[in-house]
KEKE-3310 file (N, C-alpha, C; in steps of 0.2 Angstrom, whole numbers, plus 5000, padded with zeros to 4 digits):
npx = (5295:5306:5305:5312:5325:5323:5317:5321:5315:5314:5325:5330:5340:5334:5320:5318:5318:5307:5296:5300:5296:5285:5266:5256:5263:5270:5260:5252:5263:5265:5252:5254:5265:5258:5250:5237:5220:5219:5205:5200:5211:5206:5193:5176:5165:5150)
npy = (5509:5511:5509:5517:5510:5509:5517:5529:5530:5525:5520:5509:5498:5486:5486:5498:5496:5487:5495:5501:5491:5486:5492:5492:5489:5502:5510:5505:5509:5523:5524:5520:5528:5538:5535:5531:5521:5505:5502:5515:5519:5508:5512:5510:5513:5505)
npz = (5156:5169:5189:5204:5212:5224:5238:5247:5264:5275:5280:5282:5272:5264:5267:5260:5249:5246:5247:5233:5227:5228:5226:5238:5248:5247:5251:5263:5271:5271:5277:5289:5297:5295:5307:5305:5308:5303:5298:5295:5284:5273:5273:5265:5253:5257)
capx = (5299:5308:5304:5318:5328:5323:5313:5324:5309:5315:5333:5332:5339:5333:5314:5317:5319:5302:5292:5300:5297:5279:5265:5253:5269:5270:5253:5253:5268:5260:5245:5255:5267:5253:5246:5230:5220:5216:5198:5201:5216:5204:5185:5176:5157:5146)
capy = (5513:5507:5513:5517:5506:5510:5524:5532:5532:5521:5519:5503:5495:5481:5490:5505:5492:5482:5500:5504:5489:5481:5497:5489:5489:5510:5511:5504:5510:5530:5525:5519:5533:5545:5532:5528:5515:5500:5503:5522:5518:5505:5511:5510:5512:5496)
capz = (5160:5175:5194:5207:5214:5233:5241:5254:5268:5281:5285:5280:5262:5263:5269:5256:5241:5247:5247:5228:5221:5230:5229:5243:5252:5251:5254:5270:5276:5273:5283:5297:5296:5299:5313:5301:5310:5296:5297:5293:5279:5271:5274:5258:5252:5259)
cpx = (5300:5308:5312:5319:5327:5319:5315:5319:5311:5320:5336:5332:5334:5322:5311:5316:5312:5297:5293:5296:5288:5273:5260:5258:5270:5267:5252:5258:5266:5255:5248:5260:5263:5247:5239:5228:5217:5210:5196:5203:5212:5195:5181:5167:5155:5142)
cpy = (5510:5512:5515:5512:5504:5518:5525:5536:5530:5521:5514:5499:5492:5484:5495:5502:5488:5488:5501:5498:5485:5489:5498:5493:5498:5514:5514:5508:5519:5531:5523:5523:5538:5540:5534:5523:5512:5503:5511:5522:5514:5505:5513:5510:5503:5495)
cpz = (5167:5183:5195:5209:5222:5233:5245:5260:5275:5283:5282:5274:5261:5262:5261:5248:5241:5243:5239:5225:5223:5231:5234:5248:5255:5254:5262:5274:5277:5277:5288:5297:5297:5307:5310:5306:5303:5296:5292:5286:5274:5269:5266:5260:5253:5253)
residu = (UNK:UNK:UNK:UNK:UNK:UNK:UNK:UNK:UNK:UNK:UNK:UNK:UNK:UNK:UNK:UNK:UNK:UNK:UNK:UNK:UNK:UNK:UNK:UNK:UNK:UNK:UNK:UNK:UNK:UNK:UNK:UNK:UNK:UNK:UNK:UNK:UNK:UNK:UNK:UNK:UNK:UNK:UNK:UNK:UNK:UNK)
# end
């Protein structure tokens, strides 16, 4: 089964085709879109 072809988030095509097709990529872009700091977005059991 095939994704989208873009996820209209940004504005930006080129941006909106990065988000559908990498999921790192949407990840990120949610936690900096709620103004996550990394350490927050990433903290994990030591």
């Amino acid at each position: 089964m095939l994704g989208p072809d873009a996820i209209h988030f940004t504005g930006d095509t080129e941006a909106d085709r990065l988000l559908a097709r990498d999921p790192l990529a949407l990840l990120i872009g949610f936690a900096l879109d709620q103004q996550v700091t990394v350490q927050q977005a990433f903290a994990g059991p030591l």
